[in-house]
DRENDRENSE-695691 format. One record per residue (C-alpha): x negated, y, z; residue in three letters. Coordinates in Angstrom, 2 decimals, decimal comma. Last residue first. Example, Ala and Ser with C-alpha at 12.3 -4.5 7.8 and 13.67 -1.06 7.14 Angstrom:
BEGIN
       xx       yy       zz  rest
   -13,67    -1,06     7,14   SER
   -12,30    -4,50     7,80   ALA
***
This chain:
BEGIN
       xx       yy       zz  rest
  -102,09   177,19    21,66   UNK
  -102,78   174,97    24,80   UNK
  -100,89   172,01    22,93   UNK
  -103,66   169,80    24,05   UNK
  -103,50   168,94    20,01   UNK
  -104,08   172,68    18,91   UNK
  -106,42   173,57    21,64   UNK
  -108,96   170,85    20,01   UNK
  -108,39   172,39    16,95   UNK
  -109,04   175,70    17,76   UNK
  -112,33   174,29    19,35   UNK
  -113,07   172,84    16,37   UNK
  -112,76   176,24    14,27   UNK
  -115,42   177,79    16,74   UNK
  -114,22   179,88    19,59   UNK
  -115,61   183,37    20,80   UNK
  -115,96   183,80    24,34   UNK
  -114,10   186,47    26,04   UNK
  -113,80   184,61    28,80   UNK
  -110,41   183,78    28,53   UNK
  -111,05   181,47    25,64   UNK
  -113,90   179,96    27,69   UNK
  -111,34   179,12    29,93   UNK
  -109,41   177,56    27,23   UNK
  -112,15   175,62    25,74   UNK
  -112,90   173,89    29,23   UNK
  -109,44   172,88    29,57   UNK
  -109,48   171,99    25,74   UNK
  -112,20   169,39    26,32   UNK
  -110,50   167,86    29,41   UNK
  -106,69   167,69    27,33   UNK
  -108,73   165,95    24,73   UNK
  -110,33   163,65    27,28   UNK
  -107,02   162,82    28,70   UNK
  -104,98   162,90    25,18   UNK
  -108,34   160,22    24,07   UNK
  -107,71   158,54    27,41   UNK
  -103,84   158,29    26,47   UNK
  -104,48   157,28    23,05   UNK
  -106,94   154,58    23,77   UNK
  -103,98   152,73    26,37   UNK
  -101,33   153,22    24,21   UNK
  -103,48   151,34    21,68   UNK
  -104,07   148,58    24,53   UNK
  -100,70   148,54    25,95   UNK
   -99,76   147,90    21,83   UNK
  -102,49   145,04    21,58   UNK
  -101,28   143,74    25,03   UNK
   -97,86   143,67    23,18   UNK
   -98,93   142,33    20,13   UNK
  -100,99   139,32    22,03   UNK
   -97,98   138,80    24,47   UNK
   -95,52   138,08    21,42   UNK
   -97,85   136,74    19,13   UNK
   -98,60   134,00    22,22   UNK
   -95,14   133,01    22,65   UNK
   -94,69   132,41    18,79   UNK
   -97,88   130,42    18,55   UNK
   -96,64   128,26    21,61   UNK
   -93,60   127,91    19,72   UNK
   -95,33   126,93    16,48   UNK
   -96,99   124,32    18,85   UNK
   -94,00   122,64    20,49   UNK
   -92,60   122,10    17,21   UNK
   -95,84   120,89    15,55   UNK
   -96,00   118,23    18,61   UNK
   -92,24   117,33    18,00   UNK
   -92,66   117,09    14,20   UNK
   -95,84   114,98    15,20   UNK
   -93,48   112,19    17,00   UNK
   -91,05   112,60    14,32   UNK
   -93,98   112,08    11,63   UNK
   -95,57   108,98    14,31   UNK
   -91,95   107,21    14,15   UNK
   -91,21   107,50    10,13   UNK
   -94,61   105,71    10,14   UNK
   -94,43   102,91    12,03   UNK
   -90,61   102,70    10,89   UNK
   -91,51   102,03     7,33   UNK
   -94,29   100,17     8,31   UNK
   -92,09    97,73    10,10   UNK
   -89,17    98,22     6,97   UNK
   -92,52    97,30     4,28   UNK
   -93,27    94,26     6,18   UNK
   -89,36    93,50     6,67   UNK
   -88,99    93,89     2,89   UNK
   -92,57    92,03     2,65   UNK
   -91,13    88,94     4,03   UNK
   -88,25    88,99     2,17   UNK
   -89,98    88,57    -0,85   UNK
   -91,23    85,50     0,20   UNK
   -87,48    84,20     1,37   UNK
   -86,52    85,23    -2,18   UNK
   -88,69    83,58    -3,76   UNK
   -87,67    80,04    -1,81   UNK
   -84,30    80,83    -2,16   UNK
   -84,70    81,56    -6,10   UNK
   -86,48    78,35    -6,15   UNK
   -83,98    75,94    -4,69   UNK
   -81,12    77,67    -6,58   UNK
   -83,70    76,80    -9,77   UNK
   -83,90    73,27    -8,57   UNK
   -79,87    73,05    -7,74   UNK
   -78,93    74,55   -11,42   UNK
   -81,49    72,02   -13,28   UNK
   -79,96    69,39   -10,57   UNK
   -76,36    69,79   -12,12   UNK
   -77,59    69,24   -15,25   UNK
   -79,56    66,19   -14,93   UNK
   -76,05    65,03   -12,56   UNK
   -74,43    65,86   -15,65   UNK
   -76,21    64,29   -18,63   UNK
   -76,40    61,23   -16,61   UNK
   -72,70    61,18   -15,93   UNK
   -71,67    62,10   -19,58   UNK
   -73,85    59,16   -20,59   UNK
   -72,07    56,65   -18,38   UNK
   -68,92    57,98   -19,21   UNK
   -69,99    57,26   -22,88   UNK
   -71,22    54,59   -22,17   UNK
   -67,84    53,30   -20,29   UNK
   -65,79    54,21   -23,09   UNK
   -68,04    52,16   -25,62   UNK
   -67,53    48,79   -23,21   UNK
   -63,90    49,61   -23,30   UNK
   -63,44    50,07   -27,32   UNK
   -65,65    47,25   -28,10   UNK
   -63,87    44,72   -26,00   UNK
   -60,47    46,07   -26,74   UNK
   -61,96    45,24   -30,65   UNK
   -62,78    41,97   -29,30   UNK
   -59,49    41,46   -27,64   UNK
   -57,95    42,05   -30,57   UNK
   -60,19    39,97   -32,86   UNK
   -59,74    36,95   -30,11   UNK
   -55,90    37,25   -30,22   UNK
   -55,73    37,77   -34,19   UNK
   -58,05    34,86   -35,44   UNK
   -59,38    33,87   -37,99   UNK
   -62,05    37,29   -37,63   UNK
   -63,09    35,39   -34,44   UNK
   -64,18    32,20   -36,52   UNK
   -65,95    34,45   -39,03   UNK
   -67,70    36,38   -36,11   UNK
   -67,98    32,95   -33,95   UNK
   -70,04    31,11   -36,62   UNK
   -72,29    34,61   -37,68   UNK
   -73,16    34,65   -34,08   UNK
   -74,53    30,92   -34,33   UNK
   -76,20    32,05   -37,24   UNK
   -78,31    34,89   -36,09   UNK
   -78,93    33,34   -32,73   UNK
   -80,23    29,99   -34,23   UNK
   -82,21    32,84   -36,93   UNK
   -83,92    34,54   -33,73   UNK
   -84,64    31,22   -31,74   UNK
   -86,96    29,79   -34,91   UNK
   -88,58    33,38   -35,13   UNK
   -89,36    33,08   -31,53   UNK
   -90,71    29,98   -31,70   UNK
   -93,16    30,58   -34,74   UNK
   -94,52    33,72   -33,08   UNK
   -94,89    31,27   -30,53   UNK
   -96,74    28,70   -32,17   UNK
   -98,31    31,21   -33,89   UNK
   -99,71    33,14   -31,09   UNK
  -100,92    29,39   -29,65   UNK
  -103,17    29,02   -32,42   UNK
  -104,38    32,26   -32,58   UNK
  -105,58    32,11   -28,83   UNK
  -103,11    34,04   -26,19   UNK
  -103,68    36,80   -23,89   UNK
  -100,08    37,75   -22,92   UNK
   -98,63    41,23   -22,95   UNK
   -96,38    41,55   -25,82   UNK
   -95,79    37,79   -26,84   UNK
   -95,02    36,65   -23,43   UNK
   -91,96    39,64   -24,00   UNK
   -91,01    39,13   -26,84   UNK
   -90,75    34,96   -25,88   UNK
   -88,56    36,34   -22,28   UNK
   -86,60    38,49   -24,58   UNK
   -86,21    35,53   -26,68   UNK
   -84,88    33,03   -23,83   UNK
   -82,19    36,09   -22,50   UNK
   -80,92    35,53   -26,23   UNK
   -80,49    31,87   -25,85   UNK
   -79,53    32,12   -22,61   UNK
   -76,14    34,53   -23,85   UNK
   -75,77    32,62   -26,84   UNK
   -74,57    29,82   -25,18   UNK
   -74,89    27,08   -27,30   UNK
   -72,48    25,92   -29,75   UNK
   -71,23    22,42   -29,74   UNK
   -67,43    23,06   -28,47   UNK
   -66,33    24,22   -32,08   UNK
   -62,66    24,90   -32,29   UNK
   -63,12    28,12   -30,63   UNK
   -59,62    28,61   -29,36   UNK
   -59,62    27,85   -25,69   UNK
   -63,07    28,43   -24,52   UNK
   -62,84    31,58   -27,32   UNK
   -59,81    32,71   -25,51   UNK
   -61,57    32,18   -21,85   UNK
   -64,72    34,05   -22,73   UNK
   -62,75    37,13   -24,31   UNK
   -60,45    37,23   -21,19   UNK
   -63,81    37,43   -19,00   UNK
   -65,13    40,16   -21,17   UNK
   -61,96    41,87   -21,31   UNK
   -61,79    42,10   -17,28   UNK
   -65,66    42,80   -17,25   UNK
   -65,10    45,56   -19,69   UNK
   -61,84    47,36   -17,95   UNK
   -64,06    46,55   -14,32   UNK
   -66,71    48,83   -16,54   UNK
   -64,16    51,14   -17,87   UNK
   -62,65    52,15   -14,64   UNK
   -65,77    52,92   -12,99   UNK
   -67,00    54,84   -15,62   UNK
   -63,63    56,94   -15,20   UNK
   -64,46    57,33   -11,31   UNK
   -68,16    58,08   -12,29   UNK
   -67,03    61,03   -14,93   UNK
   -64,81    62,46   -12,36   UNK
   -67,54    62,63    -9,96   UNK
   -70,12    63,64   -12,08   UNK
   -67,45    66,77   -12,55   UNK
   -67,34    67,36    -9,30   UNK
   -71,09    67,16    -9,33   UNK
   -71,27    69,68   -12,64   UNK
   -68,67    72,32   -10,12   UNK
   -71,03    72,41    -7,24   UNK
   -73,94    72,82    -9,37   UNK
   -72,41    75,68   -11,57   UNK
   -71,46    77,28    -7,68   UNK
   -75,11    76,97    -6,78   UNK
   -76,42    78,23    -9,87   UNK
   -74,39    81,44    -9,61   UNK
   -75,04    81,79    -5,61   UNK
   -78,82    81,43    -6,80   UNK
   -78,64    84,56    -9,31   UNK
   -76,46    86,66    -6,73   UNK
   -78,95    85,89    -4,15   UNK
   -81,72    87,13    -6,95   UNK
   -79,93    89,81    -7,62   UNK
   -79,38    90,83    -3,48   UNK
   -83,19    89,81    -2,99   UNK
   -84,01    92,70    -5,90   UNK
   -82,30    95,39    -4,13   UNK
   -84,07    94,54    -0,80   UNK
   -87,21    94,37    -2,66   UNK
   -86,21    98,30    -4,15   UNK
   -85,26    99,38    -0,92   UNK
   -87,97    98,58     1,35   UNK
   -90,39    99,81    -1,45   UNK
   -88,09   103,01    -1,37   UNK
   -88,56   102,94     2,40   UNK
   -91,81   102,35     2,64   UNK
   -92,62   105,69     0,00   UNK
   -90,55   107,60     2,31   UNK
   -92,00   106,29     5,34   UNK
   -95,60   107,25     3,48   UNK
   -94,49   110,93     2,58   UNK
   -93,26   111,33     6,14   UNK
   -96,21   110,22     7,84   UNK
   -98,57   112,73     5,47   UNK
   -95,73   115,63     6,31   UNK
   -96,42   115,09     9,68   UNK
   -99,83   114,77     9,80   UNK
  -100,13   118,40     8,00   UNK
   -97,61   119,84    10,31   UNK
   -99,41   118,32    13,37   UNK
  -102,79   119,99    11,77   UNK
  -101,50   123,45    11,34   UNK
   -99,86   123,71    14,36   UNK
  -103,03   122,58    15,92   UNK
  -104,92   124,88    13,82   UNK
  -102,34   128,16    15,17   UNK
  -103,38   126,81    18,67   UNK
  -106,89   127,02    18,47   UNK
  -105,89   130,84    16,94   UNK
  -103,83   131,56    19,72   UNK
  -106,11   129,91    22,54   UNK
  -108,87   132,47    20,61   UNK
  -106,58   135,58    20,68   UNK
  -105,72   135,03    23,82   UNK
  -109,08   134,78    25,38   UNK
  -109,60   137,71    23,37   UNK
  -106,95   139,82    24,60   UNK
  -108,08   138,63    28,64   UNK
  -111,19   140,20    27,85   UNK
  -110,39   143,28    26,59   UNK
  -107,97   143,67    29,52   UNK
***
């Protein structure tokens, strides 16, 4: 029996530490799921702003291109508005110009750029610099003047100044559309770079919302799996209280019956003495006491 109690007593107390230990893994498990999952959380949390944030640039996108759209069409309209007016323009001065020995200023001004331009990035010697500078400076004032001559000859008259001043007013319409159209499509791919970005971002940060989910699970799986162990354990523990207390109890009940047997031996022997004649000390009195011989 004694030995059997303390084989008990140490499988309880091994098992009391292994209770101990699964509850202490368990809780460690837990506290790092929980701290995943709120990691989880908050990235997830921030992909659904930033998806917001990219859904917003990619709507302002869509609408700038519709927009570009509009602006090309009217563009569009201008320019065939221009080259109808300029071709109107060419045949009412052909018709009402009354001098036919003007150049065409149109060469004569595609003839400078092409001067400007020798002058600009040509190696020349200084005599030949100023035989161009001197060119070009010639070709400038011809321009200058022969403009002039069909300005005050246009002002004359009321066909050519209207459809100059149609001219004007179309090619000006159709810079402006041109403008607006630039403007917009630069717009419209500020919104589609940063949609681009946020995307990208947010397929990086999704990365470690799954990373931090896998560990998330990892972890949340080895705490149940240790819950289960502790579980087990405690009611091991339980099961061996049980038969430890009540081998502990046989074994008191056990003590006090030998010491009533040897008691009952002692006051036996007492007794008989007692009927002897013999005289009894205060122990023995006792002794008779608890046999319950007196």
């Amino acid at each position: 029996m004694p030995e059997l109690l303390e084989e008990l007593e140490a499988r309880y107390e091994k098992r009391k530490r292994d209770m101990e230990m699964h509850r202490m893994l368990r809780d460690k498990h837990n506290k790092e799921a929980r701290e995943w999952a709120d990691k989880r959380d908050e990235l997830n949390k921030k992909i659904k702003e930033m998806l917001a944030q990219a859904k917003e640039h990619k709507r302002l996108r869509d609408e700038l291109n519709e927009k570009v759209k509009e602006y090309k069409e009217e563009r569009r309209k201008w320019n065939e508005k221009v080259q109808e007016l300029s071709r109107k323009l060419r045949e009412a001065r052909g018709r009402i110009m009354p001098r036919k020995d003007l150049p065409n200023i149109s060469k004569l001004r595609r003839r400078l750029k092409e001067l400007e331009f020798k002058q600009q990035t040509m190696v020349l010697t200084p005599e030949k610099e100023r035989e161009l500078v001197e060119l070009i400076d010639s070709l400038y004032k011809k321009i200058t003047e022969y403009e002039k001559i069909i300005e005050e000859e246009m002002k004359k008259n009321k066909e050519l100044k209207e459809l100059q001043e149609q001219f004007r007013e179309a090619k000006s319409n159709a810079e402006k559309f041109h403008k607006l159209v630039e403007e917009t499509v630069a717009k419209a791919q500020e919104h589609h770079n940063k949609m681009v970005e946020l995307f990208e971002a947010v397929d990086e940060i999704r990365k470690e919302a799954d990373e931090a989910h896998r560990l998330y699970v990892e972890n949340k799986k080895i705490a149940d799996e240790e819950h289960e162990k502790f579980i087990a354990a405690a009611r091991d523990v339980k099961d061996f209280e049980k038969i430890i207390a009540g081998l502990r109890q046989k074994k008191i009940a056990s003590k006090k019956k030998q010491e009533k047997t040897e008691i009952r031996k002692k006051a036996e022997k007492i007794y008989e003495k007692f009927k002897k004649g013999e005289p009894l000390t205060t122990e023995d009195i006792l002794i008779l006491q608890k046999a319950g011989l007196l």
